[in-house]
N, CA, C and O atoms as a GROMACS GRO file, in nm:
protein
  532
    1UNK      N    1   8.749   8.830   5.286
    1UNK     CA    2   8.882   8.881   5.315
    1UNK      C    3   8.984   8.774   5.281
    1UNK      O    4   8.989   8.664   5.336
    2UNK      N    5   9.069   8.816   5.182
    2UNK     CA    6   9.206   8.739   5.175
    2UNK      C    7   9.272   8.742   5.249
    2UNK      O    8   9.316   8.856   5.261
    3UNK      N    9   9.331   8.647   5.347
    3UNK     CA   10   9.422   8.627   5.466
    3UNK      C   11   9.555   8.608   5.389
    3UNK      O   12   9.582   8.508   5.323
    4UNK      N   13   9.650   8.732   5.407
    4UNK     CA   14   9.769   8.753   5.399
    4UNK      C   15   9.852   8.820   5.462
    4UNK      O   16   9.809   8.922   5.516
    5UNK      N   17   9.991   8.789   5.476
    5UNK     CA   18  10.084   8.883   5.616
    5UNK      C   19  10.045   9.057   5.534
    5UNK      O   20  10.097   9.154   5.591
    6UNK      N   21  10.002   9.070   5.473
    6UNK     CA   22  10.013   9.229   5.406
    6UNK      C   23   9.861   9.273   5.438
    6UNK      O   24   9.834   9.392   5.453
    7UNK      N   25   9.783   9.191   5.446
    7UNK     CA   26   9.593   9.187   5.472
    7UNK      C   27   9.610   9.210   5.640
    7UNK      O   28   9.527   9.280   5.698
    8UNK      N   29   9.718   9.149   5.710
    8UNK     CA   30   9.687   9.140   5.847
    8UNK      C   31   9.749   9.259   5.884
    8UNK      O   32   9.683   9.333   5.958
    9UNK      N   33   9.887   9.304   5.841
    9UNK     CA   34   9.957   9.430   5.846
    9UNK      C   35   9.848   9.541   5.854
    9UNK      O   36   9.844   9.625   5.944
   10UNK      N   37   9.744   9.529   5.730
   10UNK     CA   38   9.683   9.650   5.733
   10UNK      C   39   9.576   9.634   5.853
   10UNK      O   40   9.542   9.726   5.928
   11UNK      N   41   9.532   9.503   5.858
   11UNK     CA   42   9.386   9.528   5.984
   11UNK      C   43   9.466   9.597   6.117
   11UNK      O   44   9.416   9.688   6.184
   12UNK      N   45   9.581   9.545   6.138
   12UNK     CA   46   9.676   9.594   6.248
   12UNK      C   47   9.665   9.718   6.257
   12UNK      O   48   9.630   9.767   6.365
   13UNK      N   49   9.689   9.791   6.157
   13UNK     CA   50   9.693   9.934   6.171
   13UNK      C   51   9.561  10.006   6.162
   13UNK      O   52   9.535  10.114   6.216
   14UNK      N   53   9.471   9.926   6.081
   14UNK     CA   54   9.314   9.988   6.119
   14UNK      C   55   9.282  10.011   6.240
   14UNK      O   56   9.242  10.119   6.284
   15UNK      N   57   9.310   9.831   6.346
   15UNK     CA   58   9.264   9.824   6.411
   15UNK      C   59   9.307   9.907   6.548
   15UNK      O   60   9.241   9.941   6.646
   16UNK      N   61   9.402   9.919   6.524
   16UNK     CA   62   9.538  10.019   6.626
   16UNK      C   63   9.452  10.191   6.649
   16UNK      O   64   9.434  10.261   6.749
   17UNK      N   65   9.406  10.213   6.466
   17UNK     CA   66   9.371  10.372   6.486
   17UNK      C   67   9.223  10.317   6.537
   17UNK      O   68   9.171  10.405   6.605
   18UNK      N   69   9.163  10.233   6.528
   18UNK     CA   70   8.996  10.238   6.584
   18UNK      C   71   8.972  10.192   6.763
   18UNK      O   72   8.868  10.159   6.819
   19UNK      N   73   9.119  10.204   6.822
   19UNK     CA   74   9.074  10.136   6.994
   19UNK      C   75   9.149  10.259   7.034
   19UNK      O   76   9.160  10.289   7.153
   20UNK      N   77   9.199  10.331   6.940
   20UNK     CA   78   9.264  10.486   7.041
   20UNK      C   79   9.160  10.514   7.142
   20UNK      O   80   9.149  10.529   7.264
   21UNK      N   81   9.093  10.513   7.043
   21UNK     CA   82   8.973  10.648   7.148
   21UNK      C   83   8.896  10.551   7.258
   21UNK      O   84   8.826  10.585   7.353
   22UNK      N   85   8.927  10.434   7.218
   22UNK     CA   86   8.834  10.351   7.348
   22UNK      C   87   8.923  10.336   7.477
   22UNK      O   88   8.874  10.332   7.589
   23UNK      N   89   9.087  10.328   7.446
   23UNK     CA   90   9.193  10.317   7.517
   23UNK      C   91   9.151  10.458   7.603
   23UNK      O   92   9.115  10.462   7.720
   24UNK      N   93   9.168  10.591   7.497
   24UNK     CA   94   9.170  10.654   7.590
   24UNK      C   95   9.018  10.708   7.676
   24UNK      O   96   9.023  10.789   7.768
   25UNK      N   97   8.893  10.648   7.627
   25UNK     CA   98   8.819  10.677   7.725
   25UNK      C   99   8.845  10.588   7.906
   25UNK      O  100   8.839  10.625   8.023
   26UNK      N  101   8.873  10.463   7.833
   26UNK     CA  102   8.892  10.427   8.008
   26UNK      C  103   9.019  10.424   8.047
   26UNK      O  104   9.046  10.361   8.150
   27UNK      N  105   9.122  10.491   7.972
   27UNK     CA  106   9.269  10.535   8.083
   27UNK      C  107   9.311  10.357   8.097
   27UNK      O  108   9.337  10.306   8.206
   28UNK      N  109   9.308  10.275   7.955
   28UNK     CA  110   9.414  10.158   7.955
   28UNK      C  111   9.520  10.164   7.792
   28UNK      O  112   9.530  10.242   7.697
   29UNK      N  113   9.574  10.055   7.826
   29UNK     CA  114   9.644  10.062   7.728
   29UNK      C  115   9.620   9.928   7.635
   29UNK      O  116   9.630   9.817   7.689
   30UNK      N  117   9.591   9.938   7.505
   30UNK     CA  118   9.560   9.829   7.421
   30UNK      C  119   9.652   9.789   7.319
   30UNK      O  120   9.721   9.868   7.255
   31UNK      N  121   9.651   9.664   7.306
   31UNK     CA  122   9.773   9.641   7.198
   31UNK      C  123   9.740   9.493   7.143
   31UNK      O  124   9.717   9.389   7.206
   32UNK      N  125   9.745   9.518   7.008
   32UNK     CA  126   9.725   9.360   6.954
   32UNK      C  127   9.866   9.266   6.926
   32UNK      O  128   9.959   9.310   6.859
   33UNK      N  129   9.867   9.157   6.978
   33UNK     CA  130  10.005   9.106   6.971
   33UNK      C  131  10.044   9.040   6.877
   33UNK      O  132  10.063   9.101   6.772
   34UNK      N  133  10.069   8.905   6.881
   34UNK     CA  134  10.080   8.771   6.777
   34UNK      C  135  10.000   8.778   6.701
   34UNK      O  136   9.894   8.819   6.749
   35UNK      N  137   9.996   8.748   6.566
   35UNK     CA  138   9.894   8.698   6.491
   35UNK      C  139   9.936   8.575   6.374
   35UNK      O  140  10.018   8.579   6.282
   36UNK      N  141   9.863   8.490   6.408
   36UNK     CA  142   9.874   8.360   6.340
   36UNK      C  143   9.724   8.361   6.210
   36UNK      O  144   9.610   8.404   6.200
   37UNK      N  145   9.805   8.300   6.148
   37UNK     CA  146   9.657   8.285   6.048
   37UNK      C  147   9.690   8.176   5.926
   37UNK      O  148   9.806   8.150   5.892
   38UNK      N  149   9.564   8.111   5.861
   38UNK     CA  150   9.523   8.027   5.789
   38UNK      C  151   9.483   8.096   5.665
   38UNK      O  152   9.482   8.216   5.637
   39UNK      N  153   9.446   7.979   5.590
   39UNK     CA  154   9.398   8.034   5.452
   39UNK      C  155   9.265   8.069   5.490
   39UNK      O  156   9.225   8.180   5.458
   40UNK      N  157   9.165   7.966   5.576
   40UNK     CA  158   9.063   8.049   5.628
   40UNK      C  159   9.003   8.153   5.752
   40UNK      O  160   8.891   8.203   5.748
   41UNK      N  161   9.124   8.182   5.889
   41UNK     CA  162   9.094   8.261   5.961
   41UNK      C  163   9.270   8.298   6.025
   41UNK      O  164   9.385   8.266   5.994
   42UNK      N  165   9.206   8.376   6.120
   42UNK     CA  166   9.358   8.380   6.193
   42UNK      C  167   9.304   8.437   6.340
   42UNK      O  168   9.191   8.467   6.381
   43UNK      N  169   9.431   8.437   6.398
   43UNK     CA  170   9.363   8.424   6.562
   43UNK      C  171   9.500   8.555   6.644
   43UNK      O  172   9.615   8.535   6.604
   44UNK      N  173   9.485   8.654   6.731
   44UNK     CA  174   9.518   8.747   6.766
   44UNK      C  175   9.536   8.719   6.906
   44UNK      O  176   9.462   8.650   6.976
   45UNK      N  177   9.665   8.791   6.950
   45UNK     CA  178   9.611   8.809   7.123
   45UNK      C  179   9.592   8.917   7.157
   45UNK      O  180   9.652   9.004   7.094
   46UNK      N  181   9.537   8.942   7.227
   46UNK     CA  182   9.500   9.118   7.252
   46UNK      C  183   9.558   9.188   7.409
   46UNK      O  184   9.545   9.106   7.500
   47UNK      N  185   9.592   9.262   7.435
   47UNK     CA  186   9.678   9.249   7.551
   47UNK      C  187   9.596   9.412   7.633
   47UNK      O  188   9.619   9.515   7.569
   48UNK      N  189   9.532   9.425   7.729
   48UNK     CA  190   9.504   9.570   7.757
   48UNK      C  191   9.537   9.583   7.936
   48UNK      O  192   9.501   9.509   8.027
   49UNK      N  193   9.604   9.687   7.938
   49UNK     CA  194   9.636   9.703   8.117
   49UNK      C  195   9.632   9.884   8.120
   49UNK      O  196   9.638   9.978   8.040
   50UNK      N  197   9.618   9.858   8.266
   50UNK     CA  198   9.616  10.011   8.323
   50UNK      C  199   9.752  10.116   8.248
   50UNK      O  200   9.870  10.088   8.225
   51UNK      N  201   9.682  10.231   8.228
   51UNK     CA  202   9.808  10.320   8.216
   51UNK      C  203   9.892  10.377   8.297
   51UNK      O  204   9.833  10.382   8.405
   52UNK      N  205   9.992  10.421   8.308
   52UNK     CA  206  10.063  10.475   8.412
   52UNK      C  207  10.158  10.567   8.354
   52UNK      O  208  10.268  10.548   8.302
   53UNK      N  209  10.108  10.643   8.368
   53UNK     CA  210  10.192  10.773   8.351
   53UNK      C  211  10.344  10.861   8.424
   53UNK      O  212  10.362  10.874   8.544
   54UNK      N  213  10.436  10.910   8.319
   54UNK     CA  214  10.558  10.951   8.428
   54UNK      C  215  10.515  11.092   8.463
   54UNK      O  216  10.410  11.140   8.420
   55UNK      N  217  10.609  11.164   8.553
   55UNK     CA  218  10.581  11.281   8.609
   55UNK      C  219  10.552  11.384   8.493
   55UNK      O  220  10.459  11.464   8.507
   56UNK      N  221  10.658  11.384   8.333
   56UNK     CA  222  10.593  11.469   8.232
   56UNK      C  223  10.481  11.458   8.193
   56UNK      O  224  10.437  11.554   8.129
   57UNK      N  225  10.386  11.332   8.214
   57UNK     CA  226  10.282  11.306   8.128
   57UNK      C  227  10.258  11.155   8.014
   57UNK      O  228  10.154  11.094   7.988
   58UNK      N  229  10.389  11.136   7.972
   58UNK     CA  230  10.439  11.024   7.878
   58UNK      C  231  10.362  10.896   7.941
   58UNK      O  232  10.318  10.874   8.054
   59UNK      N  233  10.366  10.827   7.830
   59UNK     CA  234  10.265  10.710   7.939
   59UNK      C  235  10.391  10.620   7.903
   59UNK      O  236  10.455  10.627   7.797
   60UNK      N  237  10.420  10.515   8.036
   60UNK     CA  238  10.561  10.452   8.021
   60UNK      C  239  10.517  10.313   8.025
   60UNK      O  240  10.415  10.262   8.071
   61UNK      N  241  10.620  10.264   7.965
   61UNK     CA  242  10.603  10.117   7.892
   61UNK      C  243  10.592  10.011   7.992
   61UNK      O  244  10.602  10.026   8.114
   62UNK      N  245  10.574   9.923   7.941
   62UNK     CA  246  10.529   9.775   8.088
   62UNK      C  247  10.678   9.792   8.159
   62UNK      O  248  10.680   9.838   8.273
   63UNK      N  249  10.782   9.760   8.104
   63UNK     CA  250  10.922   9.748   8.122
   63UNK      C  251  10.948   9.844   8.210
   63UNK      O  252  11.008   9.824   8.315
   64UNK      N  253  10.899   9.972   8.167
   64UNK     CA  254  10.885  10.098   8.335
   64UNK      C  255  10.843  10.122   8.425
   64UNK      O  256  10.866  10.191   8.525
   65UNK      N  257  10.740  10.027   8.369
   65UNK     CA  258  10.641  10.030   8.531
   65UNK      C  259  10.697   9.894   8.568
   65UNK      O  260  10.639   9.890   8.677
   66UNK      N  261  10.738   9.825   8.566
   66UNK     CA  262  10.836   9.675   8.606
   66UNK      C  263  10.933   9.761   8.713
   66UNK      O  264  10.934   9.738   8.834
   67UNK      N  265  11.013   9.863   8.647
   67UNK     CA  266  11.108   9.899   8.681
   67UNK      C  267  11.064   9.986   8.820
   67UNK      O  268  11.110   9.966   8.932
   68UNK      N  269  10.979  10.070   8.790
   68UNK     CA  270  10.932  10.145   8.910
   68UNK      C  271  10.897  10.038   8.996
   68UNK      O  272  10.985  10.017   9.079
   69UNK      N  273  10.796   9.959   9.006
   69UNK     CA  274  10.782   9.833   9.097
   69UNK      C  275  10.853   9.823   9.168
   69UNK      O  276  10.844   9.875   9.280
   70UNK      N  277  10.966   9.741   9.122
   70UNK     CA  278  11.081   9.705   9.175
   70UNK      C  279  11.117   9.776   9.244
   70UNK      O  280  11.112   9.746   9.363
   71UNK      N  281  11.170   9.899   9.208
   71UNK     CA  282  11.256   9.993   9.271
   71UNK      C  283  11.193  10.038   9.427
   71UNK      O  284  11.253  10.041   9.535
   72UNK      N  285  11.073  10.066   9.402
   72UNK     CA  286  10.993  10.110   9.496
   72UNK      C  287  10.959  10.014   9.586
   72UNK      O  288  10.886  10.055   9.676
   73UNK      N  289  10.986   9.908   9.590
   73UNK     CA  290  10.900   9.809   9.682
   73UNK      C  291  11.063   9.777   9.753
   73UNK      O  292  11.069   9.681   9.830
   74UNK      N  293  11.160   9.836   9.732
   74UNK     CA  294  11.260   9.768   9.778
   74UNK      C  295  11.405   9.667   9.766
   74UNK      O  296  11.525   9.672   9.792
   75UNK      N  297  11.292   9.563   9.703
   75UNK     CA  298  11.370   9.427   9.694
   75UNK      C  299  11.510   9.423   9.692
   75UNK      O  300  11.554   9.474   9.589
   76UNK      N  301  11.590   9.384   9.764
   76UNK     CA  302  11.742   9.394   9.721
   76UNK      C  303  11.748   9.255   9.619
   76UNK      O  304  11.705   9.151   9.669
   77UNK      N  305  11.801   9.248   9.472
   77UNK     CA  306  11.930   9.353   9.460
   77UNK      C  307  11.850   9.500   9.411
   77UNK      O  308  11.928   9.596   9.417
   78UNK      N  309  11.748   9.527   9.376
   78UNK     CA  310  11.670   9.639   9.289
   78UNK      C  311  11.656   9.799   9.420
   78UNK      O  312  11.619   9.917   9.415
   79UNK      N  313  11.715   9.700   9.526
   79UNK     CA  314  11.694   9.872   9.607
   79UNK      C  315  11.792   9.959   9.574
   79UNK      O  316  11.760  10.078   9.588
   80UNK      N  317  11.919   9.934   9.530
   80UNK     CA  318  12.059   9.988   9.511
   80UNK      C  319  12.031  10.078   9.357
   80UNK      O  320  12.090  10.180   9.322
   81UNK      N  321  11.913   9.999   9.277
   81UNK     CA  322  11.926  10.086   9.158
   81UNK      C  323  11.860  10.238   9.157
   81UNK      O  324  11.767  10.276   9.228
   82UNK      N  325  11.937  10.322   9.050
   82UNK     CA  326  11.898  10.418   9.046
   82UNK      C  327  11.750  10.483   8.986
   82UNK      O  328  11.673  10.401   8.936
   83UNK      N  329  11.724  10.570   8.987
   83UNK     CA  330  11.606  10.654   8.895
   83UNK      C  331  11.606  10.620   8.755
   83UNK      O  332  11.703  10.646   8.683
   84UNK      N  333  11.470  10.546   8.702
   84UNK     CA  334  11.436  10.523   8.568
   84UNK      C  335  11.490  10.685   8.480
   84UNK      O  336  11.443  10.794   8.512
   85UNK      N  337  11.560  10.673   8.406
   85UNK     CA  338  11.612  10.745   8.311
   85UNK      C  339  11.729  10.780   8.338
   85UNK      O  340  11.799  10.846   8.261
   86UNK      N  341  11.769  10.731   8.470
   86UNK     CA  342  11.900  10.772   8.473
   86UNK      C  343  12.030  10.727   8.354
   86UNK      O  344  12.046  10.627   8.283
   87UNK      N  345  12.107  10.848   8.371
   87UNK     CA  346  12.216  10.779   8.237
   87UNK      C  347  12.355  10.772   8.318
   87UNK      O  348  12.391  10.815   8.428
   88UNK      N  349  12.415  10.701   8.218
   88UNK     CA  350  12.558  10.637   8.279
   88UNK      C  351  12.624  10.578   8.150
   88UNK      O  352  12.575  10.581   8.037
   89UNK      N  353  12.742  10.525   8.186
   89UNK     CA  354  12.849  10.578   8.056
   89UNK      C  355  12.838  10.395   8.090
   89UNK      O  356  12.802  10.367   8.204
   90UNK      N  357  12.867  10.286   8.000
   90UNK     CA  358  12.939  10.174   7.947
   90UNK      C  359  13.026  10.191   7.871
   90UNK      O  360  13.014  10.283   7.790
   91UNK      N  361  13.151  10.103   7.870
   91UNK     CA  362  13.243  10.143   7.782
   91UNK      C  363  13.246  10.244   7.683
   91UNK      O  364  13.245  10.211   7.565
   92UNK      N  365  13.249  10.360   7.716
   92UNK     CA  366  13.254  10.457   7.650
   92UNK      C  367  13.073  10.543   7.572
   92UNK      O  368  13.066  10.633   7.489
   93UNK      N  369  12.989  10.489   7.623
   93UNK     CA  370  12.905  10.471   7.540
   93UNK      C  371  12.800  10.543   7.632
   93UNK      O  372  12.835  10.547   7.750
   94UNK      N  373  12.637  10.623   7.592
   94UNK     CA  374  12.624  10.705   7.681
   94UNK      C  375  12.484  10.605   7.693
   94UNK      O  376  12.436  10.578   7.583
   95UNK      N  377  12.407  10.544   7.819
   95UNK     CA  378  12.261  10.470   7.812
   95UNK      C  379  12.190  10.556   7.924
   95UNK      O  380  12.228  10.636   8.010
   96UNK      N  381  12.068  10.504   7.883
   96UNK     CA  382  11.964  10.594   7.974
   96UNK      C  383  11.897  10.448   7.998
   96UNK      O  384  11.886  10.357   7.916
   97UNK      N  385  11.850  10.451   8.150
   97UNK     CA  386  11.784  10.317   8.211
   97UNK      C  387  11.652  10.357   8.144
   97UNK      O  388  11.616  10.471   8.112
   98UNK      N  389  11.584  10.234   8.128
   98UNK     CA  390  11.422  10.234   8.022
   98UNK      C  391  11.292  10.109   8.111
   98UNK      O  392  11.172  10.087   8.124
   99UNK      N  393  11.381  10.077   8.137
   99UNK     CA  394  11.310   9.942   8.229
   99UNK      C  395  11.394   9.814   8.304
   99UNK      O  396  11.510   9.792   8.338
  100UNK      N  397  11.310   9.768   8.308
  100UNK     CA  398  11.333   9.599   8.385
  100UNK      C  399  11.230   9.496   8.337
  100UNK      O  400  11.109   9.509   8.322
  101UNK      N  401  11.306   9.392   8.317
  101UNK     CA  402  11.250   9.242   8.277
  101UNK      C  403  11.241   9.161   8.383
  101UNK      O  404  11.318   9.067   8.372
  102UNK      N  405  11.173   9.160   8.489
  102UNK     CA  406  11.212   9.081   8.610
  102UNK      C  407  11.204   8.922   8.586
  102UNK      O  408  11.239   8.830   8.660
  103UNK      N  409  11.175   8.922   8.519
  103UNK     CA  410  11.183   8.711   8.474
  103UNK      C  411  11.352   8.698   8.358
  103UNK      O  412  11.391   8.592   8.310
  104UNK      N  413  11.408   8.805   8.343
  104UNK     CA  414  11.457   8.764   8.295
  104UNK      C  415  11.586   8.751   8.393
  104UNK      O  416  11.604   8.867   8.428
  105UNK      N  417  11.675   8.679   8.449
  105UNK     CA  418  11.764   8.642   8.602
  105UNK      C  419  11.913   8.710   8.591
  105UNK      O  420  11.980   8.784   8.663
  106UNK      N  421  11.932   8.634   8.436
  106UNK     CA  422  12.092   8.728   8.420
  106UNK      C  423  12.095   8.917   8.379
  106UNK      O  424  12.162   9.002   8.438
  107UNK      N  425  12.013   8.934   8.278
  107UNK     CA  426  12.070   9.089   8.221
  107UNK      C  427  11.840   9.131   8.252
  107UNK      O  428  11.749   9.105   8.173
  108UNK      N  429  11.830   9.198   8.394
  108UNK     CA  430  11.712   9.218   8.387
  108UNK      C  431  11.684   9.393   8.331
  108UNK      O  432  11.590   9.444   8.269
  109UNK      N  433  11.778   9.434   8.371
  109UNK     CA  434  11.771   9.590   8.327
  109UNK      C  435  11.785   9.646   8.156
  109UNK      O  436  11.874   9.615   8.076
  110UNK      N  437  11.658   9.745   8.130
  110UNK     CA  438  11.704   9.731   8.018
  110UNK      C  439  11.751   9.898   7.992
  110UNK      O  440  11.722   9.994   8.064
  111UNK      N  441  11.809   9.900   7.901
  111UNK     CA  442  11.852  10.047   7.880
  111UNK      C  443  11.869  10.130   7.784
  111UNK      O  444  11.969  10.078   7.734
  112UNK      N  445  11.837  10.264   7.687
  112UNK     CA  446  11.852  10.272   7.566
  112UNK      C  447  11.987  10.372   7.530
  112UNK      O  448  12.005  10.477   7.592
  113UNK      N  449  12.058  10.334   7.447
  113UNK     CA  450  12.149  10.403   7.381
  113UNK      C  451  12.119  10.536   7.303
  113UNK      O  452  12.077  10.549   7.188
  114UNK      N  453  12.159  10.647   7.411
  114UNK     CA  454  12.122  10.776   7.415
  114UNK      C  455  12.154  10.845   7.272
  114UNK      O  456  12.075  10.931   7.233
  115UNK      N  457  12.286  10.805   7.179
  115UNK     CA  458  12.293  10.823   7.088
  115UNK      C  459  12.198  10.769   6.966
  115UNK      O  460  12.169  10.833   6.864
  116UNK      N  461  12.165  10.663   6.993
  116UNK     CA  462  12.106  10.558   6.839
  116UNK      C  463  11.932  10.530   6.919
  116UNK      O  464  11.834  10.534   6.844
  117UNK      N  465  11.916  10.510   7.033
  117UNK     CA  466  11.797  10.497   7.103
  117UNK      C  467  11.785  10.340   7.070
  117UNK      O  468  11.671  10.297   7.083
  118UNK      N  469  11.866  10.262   7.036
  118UNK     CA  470  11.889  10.125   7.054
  118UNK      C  471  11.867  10.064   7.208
  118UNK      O  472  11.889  10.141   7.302
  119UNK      N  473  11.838   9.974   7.226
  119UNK     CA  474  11.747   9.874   7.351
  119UNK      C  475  11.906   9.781   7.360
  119UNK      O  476  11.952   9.713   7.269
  120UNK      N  477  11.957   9.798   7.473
  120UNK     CA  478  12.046   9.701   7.536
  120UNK      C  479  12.011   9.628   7.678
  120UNK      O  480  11.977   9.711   7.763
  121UNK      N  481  12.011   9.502   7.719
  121UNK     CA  482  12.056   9.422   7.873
  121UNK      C  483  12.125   9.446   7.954
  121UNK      O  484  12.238   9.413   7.916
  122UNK      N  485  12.128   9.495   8.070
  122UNK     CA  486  12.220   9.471   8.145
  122UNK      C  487  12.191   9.422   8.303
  122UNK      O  488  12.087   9.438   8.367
  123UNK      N  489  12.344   9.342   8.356
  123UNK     CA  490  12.320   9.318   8.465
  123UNK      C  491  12.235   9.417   8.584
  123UNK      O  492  12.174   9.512   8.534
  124UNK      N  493  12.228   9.405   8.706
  124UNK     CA  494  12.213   9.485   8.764
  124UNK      C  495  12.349   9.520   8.873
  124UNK      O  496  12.340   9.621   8.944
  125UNK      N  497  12.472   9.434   8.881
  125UNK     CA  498  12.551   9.440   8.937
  125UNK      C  499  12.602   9.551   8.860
  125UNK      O  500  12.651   9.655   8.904
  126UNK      N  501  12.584   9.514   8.730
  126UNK     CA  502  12.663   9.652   8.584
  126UNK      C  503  12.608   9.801   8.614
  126UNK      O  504  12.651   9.902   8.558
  127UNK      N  505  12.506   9.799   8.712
  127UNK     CA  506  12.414   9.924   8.660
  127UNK      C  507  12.461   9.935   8.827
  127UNK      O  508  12.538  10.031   8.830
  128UNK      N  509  12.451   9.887   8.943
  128UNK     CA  510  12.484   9.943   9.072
  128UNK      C  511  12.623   9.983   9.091
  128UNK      O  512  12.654  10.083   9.156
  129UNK      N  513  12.716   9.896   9.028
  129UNK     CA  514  12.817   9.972   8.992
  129UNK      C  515  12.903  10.103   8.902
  129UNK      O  516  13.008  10.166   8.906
  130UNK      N  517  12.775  10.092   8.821
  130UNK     CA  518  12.812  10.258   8.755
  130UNK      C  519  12.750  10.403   8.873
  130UNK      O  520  12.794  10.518   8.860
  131UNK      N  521  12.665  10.373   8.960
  131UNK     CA  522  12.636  10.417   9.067
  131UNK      C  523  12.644  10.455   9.256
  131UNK      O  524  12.586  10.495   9.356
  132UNK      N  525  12.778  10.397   9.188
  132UNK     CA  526  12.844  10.364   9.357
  132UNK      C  527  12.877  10.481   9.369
  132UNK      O  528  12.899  10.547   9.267
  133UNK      N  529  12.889  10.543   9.505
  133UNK     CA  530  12.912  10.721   9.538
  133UNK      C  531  13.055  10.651   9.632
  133UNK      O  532  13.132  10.726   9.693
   0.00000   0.00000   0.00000
């Protein structure tokens, strides 16, 4: 095998369609991450965790189940936030909540732009305040 970013591209995607079916016999989720490589090998990280499913069925991303966590266990400031998918207007602009980064301190919430489905940060002071009754 010739080790090239276009050689690894493709094992990626081999390897992606050949762990479906193992993913879905034991109900996790598999994903190959980084890949570094040499003229003679290269080295992968492989990442696999439980699935968790939303009420439609969709299986939701680490960042959602972060978010559910949170939400559910309480913690202030994360007790004030609303329901994962909820939407709310930023300057003019329409987002739907998608998750939480909890290591990340300033912008942990993340959210997608309902028009473009673009991935934005935001505070959580930004997001309890579009929610104040």
């Amino acid at each position: 095998m010739n080790i090239t970013s276009t050689t690894l591209d493709t094992f990626r995607t081999e390897f992606n369609d050949t762990v479906k079916e193992l993913a879905k016999k034991h109900n996790v989720q598999i994903e190959l991450g980084t890949m570094r490589y040499g003229a003679e090998n290269f080295k992968a990280t492989l990442s696999v965790s439980n699935v968790q499913k939303s009420t439609d069925g969709t299986i939701l991303s680490k960042e959602a189940q972060d978010y559910l966590e949170l939400t559910k266990r309480g913690w202030s400031p994360y007790s004030d936030l609303p329901e994962l998918g909820a939407k709310f207007y930023s300057r003019g602009v329409e987002y739907q909540i998608s998750g939480a980064k909890p290591r990340s301190r300033k912008y942990p919430i993340l959210a997608k732009q309902v028009k473009s489905g673009a991935s934005y940060k935001f505070t959580i002071d930004t997001i309890t305040k579009k929610f104040i009754k």
